[in-house]
C-alpha positions in Angstrom: -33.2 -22.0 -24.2 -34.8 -21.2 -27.6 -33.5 -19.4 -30.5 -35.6 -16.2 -29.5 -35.0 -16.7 -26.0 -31.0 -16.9 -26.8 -30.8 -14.1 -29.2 -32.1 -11.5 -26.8 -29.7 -13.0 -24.3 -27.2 -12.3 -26.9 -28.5 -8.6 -27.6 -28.8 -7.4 -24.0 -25.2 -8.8 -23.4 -23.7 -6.9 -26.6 -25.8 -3.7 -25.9 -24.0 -2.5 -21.9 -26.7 0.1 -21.4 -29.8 -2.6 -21.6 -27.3 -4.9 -20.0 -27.0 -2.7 -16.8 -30.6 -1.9 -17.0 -31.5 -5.2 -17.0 -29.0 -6.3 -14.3 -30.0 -3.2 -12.0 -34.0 -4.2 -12.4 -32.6 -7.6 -11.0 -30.8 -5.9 -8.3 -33.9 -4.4 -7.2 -36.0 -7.4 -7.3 -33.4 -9.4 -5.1 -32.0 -6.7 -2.6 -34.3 -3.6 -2.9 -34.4 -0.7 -4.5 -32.5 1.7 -1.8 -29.3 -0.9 -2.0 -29.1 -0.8 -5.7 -28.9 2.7 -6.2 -26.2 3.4 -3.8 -24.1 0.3 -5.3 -25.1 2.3 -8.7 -23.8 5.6 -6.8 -20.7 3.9 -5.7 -19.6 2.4 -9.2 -20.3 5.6 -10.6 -17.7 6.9 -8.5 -14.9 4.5 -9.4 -15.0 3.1 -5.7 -13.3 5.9 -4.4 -12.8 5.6 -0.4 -11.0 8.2 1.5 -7.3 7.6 2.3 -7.5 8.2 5.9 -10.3 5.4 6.0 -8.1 3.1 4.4 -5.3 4.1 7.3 -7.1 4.2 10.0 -5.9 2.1 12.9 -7.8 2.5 16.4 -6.3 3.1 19.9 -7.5 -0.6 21.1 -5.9 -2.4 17.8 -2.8 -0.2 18.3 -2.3 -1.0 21.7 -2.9 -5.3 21.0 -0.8 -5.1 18.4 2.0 -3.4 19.9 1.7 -5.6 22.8 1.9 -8.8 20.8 4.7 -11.0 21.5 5.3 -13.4 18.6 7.1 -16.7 18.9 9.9 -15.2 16.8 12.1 -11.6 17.0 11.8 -10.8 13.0 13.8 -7.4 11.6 11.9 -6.0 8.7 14.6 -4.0 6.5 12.4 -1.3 4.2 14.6 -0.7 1.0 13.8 1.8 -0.6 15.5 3.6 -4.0 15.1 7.2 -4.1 15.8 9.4 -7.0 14.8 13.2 -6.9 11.6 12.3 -4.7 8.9 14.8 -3.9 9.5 15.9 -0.9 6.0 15.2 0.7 5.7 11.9 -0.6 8.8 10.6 0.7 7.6 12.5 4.3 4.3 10.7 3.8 6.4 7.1 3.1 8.7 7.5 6.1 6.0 8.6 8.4 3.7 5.7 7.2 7.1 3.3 8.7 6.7 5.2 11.8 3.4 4.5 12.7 3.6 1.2 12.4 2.2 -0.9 15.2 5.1 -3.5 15.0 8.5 -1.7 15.8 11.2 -4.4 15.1 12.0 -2.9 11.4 14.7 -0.3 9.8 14.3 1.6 6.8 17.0 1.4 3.8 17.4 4.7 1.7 19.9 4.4 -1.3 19.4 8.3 -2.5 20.6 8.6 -6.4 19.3 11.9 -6.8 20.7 15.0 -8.5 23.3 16.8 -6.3 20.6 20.2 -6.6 17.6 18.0 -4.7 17.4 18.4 -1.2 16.3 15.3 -0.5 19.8 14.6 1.9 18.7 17.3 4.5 15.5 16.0 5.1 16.5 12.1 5.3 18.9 13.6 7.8 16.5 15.0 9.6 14.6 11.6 10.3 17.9 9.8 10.7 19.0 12.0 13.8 15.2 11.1 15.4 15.5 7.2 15.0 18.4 5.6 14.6 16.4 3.0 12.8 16.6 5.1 9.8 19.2 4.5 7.3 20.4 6.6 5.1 23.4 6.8 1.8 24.0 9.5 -0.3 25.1 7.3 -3.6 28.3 9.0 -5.5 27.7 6.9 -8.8 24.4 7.6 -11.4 22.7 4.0 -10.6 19.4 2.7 -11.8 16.7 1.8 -10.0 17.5 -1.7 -9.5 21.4 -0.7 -8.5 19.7 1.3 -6.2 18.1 -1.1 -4.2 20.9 -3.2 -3.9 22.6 -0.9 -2.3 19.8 -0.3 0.0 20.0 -4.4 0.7 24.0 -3.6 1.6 22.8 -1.1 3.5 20.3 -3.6 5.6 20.6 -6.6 8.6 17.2 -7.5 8.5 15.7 -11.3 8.4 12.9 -10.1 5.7 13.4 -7.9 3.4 10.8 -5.8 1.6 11.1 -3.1 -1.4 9.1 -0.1 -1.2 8.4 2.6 -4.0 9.7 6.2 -2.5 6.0 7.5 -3.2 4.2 4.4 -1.4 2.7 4.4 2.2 2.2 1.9 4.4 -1.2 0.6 7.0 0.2 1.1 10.2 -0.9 -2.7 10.5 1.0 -3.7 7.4 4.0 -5.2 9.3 2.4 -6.8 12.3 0.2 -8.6 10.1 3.0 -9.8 7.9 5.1 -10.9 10.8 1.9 -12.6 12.4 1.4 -14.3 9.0 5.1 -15.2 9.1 5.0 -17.0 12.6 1.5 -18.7 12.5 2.8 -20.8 8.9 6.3 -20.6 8.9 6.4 -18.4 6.2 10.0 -17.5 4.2 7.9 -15.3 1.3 5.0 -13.0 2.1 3.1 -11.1 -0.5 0.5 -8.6 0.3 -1.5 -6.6 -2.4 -1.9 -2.8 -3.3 -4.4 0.1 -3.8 -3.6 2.9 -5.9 -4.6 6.4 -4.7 -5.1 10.3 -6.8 -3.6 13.0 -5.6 -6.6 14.3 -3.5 -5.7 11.5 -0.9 -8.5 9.3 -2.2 -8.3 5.2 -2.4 -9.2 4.2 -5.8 -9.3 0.0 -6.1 
């Protein structure tokens, strides 16, 4: 590569407009023109992907996976710190638990909150619908982290997994870590995030 030759290398590369013009006209030379503008479309948009796409789980993989029978029984114990939660993301968190395809799991709740949140009578509520609900009204102030040990007192599961009060879950999420657990004799399992707005979009 000559001088010339590298310094308009150089220039495109410092100059992101010519860069992604020159990188598109690339695009359209290798795939067409009709795939590069809708990649275009869909960086423009910050890869947004509905949430209900993202947690979708059909009748047929529901049904295999709740029929699965693994070559181990494994508890997953969900601890969980709450502390003056709103109250339809911790609905949306516990009902993500619910719908899970693999049923051998109990969820922790260590609940620091103010005395005035209301957050009791609605863990109640779930706790008096499945008894694999947990819940503790905490009498101390604790931090987060106090908080979740508690939770772990609280728990009796084999694997143990910490979840943010304003998380939800795949309904997959714990069959696959259990399957992932038995096919390599897994004692750790880490699985990765996507962070979502408020309008119930996936953003990666």
């Amino acid at each position: 590569m000559n001088n010339f030759t590298w310094g308009l290398v150089n220039l495109i590369r410092r100059n992101r407009r010519l860069f992604v013009f020159v990188k598109s006209l690339r695009s359209i030379k290798k795939h067409g023109i009709k795939k590069t503008i809708n990649d275009i479309l869909i960086n423009m948009k910050g890869h947004v992907i509905p949430l209900e796409t993202c947690l979708y789980l059909s009748k047929h993989e529901r049904k295999v996976q709740t029929q699965m029978l693994f070559s181990r029984k494994i508890k997953i114990s969900v601890i969980v710190s709450l502390f003056n939660t709103n109250e339809q993301h911790l609905r949306e968190m516990i009902d993500s638990i619910l719908l899970q395809s693999y049923s051998d799991w109990e969820l922790c709740l260590a609940d620091g909150s103010d005395k005035k949140n209301n957050l009791k009578n609605i863990c109640k509520e779930y706790t008096q619908n499945d008894k694999r609900i947990v819940y503790k009204k905490l009498d101390k102030k604790l931090g987060k982290a106090a908080r979740l040990n508690k939770a772990i007192e609280m728990s009796n599961g084999e694997f143990i997994t910490p979840l943010d009060q304003g998380d939800v879950l795949h309904p997959s999420a714990f069959y696959e870590v259990v399957r992932v657990i038995c096919k390599e004799g897994a004692d750790f399992v880490y699985s990765d995030e996507a962070n979502f707005s408020n309008y119930n979009n996936i953003i990666s």
